[in-house]
C-alpha positions as a Markdown table, in Angstrom:
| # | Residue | x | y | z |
|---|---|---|---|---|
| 1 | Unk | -10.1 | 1.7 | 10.3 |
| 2 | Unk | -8.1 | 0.1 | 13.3 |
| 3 | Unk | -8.5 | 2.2 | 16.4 |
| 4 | Unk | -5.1 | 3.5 | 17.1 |
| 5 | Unk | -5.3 | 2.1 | 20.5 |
| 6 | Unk | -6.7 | -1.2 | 20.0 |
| 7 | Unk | -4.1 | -1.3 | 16.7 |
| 8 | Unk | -1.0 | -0.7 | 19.4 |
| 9 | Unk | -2.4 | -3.8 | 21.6 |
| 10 | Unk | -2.3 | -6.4 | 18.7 |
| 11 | Unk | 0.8 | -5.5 | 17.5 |
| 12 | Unk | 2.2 | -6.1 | 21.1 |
| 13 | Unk | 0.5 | -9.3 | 21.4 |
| 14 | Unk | 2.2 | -10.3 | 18.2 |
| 15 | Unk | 5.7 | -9.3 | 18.8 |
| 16 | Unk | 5.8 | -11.0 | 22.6 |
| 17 | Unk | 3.9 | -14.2 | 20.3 |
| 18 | Unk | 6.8 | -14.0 | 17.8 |
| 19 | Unk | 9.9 | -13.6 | 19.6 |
| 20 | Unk | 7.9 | -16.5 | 21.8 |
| 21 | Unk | 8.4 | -19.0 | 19.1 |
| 22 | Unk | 10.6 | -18.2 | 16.8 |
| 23 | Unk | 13.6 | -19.3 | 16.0 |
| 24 | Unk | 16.4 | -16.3 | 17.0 |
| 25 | Unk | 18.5 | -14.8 | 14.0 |
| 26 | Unk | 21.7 | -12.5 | 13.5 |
| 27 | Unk | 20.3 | -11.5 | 10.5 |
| 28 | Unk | 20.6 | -7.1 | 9.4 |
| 29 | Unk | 17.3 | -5.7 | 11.6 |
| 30 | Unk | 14.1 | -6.3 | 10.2 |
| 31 | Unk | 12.1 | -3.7 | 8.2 |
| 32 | Unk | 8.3 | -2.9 | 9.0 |
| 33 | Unk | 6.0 | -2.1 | 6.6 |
| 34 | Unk | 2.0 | -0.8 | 6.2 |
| 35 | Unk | -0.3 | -1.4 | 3.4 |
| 36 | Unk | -3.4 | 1.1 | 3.4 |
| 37 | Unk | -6.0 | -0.9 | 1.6 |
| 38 | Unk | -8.6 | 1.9 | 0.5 |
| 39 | Unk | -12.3 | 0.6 | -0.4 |
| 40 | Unk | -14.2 | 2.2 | -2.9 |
| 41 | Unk | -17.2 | 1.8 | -5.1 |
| 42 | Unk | -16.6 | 4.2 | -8.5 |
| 43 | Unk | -13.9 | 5.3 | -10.8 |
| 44 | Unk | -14.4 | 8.8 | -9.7 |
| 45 | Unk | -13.5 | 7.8 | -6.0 |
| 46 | Unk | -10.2 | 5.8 | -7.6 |
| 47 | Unk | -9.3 | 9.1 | -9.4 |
| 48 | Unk | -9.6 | 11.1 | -6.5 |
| 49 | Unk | -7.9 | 9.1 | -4.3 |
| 50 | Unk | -4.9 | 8.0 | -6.6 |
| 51 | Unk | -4.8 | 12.2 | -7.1 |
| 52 | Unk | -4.6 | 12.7 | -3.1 |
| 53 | Unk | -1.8 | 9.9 | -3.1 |
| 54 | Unk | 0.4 | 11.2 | -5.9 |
| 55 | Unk | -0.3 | 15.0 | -5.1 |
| 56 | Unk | -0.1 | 15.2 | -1.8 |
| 57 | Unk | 0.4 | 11.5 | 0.7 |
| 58 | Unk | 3.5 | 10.4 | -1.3 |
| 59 | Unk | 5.2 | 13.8 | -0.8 |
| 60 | Unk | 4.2 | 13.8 | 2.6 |
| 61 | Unk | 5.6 | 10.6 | 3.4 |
| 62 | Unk | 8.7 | 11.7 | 1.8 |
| 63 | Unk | 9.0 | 14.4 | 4.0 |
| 64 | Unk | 8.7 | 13.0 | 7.1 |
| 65 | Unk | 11.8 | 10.2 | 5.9 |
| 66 | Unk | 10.0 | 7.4 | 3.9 |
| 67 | Unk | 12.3 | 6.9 | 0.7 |
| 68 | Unk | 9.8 | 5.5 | -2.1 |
| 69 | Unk | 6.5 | 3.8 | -1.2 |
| 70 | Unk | 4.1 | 1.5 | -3.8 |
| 71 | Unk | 0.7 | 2.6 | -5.3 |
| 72 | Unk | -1.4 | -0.7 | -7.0 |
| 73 | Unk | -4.6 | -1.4 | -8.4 |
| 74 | Unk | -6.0 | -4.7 | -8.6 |
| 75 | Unk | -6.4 | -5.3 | -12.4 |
| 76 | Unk | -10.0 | -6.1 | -12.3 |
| 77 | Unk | -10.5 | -2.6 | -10.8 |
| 78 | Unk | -12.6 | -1.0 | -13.7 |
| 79 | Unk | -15.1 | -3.4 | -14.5 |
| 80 | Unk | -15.6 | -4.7 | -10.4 |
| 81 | Unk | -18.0 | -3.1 | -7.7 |
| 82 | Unk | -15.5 | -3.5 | -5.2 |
| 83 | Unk | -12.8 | -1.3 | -6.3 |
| 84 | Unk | -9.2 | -1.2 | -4.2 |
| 85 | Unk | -6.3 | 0.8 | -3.8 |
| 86 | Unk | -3.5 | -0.9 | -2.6 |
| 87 | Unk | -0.5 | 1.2 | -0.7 |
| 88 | Unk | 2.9 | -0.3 | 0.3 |
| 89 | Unk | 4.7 | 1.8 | 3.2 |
| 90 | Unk | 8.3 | 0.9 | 4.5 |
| 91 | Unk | 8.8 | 1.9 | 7.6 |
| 92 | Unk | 12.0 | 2.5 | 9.6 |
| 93 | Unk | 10.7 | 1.2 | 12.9 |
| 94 | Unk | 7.6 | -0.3 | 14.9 |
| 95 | Unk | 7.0 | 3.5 | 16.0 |
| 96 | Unk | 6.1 | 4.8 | 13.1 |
| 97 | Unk | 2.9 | 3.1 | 12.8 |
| 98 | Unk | 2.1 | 5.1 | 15.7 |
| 99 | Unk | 3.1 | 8.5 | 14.6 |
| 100 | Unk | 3.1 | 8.4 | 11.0 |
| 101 | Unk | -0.9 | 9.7 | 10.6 |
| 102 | Unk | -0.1 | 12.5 | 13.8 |
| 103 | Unk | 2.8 | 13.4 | 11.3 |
| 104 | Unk | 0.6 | 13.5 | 8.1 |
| 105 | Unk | -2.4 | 15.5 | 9.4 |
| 106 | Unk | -0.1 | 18.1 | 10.9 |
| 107 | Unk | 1.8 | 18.5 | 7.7 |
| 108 | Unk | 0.0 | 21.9 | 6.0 |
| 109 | Unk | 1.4 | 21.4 | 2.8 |
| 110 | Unk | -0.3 | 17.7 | 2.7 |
| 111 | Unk | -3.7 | 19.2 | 3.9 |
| 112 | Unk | -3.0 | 21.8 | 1.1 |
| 113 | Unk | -2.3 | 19.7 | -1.8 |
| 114 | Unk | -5.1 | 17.2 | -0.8 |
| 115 | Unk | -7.6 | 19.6 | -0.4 |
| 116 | Unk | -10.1 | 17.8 | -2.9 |
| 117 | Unk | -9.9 | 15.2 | -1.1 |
| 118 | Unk | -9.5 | 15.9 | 3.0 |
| 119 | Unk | -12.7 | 18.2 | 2.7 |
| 120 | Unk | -15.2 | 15.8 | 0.5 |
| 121 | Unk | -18.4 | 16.5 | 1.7 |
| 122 | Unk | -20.2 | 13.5 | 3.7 |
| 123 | Unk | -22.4 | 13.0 | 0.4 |
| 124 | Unk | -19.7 | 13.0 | -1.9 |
| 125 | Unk | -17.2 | 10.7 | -0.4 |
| 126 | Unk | -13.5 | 9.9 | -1.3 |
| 127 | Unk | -13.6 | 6.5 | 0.4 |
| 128 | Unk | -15.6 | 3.8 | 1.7 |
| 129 | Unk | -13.1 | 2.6 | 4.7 |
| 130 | Unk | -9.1 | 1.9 | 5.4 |
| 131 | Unk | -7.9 | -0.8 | 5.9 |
| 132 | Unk | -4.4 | -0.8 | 7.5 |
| 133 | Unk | -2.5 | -3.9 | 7.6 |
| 134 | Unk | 1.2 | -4.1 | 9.8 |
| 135 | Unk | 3.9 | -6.5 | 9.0 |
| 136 | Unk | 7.5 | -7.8 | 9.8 |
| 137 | Unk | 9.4 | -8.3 | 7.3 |
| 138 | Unk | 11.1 | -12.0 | 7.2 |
| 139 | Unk | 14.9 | -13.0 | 8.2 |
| 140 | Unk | 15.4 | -14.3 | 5.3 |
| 141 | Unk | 14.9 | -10.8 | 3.2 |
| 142 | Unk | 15.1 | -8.2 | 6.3 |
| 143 | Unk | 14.5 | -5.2 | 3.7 |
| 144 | Unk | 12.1 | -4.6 | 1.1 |
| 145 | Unk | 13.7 | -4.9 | -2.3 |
| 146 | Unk | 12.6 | -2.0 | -5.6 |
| 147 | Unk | 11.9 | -5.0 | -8.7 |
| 148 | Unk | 14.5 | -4.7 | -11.2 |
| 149 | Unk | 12.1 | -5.2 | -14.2 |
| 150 | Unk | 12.1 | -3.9 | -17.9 |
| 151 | Unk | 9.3 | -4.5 | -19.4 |
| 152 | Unk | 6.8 | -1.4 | -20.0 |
| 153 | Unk | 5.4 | -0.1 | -16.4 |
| 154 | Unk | 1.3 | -0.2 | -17.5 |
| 155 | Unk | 2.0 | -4.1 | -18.5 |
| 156 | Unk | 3.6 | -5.1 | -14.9 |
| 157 | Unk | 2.2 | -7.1 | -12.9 |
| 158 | Unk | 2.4 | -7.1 | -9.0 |
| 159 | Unk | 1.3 | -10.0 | -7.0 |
| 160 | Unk | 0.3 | -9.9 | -3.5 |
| 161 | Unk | -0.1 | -13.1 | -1.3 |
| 162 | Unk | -1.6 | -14.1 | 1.6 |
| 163 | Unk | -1.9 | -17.2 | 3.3 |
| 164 | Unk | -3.8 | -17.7 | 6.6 |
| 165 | Unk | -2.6 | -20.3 | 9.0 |
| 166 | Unk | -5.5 | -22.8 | 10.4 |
| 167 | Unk | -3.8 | -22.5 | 14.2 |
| 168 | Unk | -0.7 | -19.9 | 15.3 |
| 169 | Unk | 1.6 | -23.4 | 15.5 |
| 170 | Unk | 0.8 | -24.3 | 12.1 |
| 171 | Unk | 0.9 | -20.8 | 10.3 |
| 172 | Unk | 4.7 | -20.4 | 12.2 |
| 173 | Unk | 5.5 | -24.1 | 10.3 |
| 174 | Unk | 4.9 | -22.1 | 7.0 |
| 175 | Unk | 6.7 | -19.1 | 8.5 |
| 176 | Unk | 9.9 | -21.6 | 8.9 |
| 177 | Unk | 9.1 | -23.1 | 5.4 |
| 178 | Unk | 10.0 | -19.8 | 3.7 |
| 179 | Unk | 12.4 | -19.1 | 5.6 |
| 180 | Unk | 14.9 | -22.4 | 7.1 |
| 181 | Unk | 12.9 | -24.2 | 4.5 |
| 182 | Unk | 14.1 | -22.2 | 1.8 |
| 183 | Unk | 11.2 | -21.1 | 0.1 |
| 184 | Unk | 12.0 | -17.6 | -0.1 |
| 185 | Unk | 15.6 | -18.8 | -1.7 |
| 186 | Unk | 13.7 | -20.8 | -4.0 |
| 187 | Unk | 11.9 | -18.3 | -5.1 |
| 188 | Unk | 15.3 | -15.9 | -5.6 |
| 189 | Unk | 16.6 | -18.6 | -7.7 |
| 190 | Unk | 13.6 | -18.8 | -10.1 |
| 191 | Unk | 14.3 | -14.7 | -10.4 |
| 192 | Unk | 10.6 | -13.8 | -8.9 |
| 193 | Unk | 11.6 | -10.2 | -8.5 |
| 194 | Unk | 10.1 | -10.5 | -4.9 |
| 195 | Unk | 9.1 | -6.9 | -3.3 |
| 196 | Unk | 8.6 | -8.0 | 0.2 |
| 197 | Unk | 8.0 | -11.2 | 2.6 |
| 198 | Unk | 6.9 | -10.6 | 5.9 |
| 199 | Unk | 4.7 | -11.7 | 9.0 |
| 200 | Unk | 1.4 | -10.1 | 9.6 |
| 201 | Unk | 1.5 | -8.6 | 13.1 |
| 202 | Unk | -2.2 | -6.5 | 13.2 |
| 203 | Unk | -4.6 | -6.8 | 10.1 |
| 204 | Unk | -8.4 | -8.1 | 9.8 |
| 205 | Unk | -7.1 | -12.2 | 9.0 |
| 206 | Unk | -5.2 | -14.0 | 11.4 |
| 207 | Unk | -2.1 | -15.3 | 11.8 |
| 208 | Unk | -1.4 | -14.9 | 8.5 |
| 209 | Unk | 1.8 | -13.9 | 5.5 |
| 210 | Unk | 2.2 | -11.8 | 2.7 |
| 211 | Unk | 4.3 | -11.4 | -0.1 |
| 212 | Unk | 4.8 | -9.5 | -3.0 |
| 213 | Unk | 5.9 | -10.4 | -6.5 |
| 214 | Unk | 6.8 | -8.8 | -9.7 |
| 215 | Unk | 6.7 | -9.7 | -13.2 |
| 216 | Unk | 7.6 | -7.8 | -16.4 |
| 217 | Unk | 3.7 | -8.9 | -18.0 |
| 218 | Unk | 1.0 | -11.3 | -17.2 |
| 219 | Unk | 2.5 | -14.2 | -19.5 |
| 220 | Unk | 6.1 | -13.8 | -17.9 |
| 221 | Unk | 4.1 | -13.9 | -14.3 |
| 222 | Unk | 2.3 | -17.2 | -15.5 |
| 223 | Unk | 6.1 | -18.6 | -16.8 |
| 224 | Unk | 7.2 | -17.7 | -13.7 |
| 225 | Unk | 4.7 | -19.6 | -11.5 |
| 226 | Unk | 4.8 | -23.0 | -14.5 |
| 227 | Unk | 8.5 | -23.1 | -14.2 |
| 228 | Unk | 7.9 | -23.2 | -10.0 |
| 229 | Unk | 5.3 | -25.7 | -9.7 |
| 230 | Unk | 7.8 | -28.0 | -11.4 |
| 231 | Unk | 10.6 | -27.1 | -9.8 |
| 232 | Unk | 12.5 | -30.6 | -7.8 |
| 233 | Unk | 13.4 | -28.3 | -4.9 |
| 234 | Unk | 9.8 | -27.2 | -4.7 |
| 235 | Unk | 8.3 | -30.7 | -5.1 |
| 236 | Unk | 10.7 | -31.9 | -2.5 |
| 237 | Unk | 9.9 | -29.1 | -0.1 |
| 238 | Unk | 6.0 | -29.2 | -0.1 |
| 239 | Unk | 5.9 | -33.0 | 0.3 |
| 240 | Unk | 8.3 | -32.7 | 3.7 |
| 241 | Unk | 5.3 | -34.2 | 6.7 |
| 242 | Unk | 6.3 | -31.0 | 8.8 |
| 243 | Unk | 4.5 | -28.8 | 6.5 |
| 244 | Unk | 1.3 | -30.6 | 5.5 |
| 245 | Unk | -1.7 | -28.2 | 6.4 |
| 246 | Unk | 0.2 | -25.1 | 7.2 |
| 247 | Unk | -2.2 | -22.9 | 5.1 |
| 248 | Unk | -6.2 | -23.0 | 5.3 |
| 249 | Unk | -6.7 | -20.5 | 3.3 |
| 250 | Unk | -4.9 | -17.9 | 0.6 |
| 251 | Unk | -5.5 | -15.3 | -1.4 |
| 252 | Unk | -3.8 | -14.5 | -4.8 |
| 253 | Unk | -4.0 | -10.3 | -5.8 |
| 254 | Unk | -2.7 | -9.3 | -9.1 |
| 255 | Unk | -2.0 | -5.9 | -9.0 |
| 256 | Unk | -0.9 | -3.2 | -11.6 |
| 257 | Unk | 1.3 | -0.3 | -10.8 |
| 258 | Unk | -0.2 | 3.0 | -10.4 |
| 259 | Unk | 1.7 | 5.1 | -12.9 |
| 260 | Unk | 2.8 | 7.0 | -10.0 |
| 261 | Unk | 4.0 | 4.4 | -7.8 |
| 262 | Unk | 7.7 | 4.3 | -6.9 |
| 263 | Unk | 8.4 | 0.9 | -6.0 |
């Protein structure tokens, strides 16, 4: 897990980076969010950490102001030895990446209802490591947006994106190509049911994005993604010279909702 300390440094590095080079905007104030990547090796530790989340974190977060926050699983989680928990955290300001833990660990009725899980025995472990990533959100969708799908919540699909720039100049060219470019439009056209975009200010990979999608099902994910690839606007945007080689390296993580998760 990121030292607290050390976590604080990166982020202001990144901030004084950003405003740097970025271009300035008017648009509503930008959100923050956190996703708590939890790394485990059985079922039994994904059971008793999706039971600490739904019994006791979520509530928690709830109590100290957080509206609705989103539990995921990869979909290869069952049959992988690397098994994940993915959490998505809004945040109403930098600050709370900061306090949000001192908040949680003093909260008695969270160290109640997660007993199972705050006192596992060094042998019998609830977790490998955290991972906690913190991000901006983009101009171009300030706030984190609840998916307006319909189909049936065990067959949804959530898909989390993240592309590493090969140099800071390049990775803010592919910043500027969702947003001025109109990528992120683009994508609201084509009705992606997008959860989140934002800027990755401290995490393990950088400089790198991430964004969420949401589909009803696997097949109306795949329609989504045929119908994109072919799009003119698309084809006209990724062949612009200004945004050759802005991404050495992504990764694609198709999630499914935890049949707790709010968002």
């Amino acid at each position: 897990m990121i030292q607290k300390t050390t976590l604080l440094s990166a982020i202001a590095f990144l901030l004084f980076f950003s405003f740097s080079f970025a271009k300035p905007y008017k648009a509503a104030d930008r959100e923050y969010y956190e996703i708590k990547v939890y790394r485990l090796s059985t079922n039994e530790q994904v059971k008793k950490v999706d039971a600490f989340l739904k019994d006791a974190y979520l509530p928690a977060l709830h109590r100290s102001g957080i509206g609705k926050a989103g539990v995921y699983h990869p979909v290869t989680n069952d049959t992988t030895v690397d098994k994940r928990v993915y959490v998505f955290i809004p945040l109403r300001s930098l600050e709370q990446v900061n306090t949000l833990e001192d908040l949680l660990v003093k909260d008695a009725a969270l160290v109640q209802a997660g007993d199972a899980y705050w006192n596992s025995a060094y042998n019998a472990i609830a977790f490998n490591r955290i991972e906690s990533i913190v991000l901006k959100a983009f101009p171009m969708m300030p706030k984190f947006q609840a998916p307006a799908l319909t189909g049936n919540k065990t067959d949804r699909v959530y898909e989390l994106r993240s592309y590493e720039g090969p140099t800071e100049k390049l990775y803010r060219k592919k910043v500027e190509m969702f947003n001025d470019g109109g990528e992120v439009a683009l994508f609201n056209r084509l009705q992606f049911n997008a959860v989140f975009y934002a800027e990755v200010l401290a995490g393990s990979r950088m400089p790198n994005l991430m964004y969420m999608t949401s589909f009803n099902n696997m097949a109306d994910r795949d329609e989504h993604w045929g119908k994109f690839k072919v799009d003119p606007e698309w084809t006209k945007l990724s062949a612009l010279p200004e945004y050759q080689h802005v991404v050495s390296k992504s990764d694609i993580l198709l999630l499914n909702p935890a049949e707790f998760s709010e968002l």
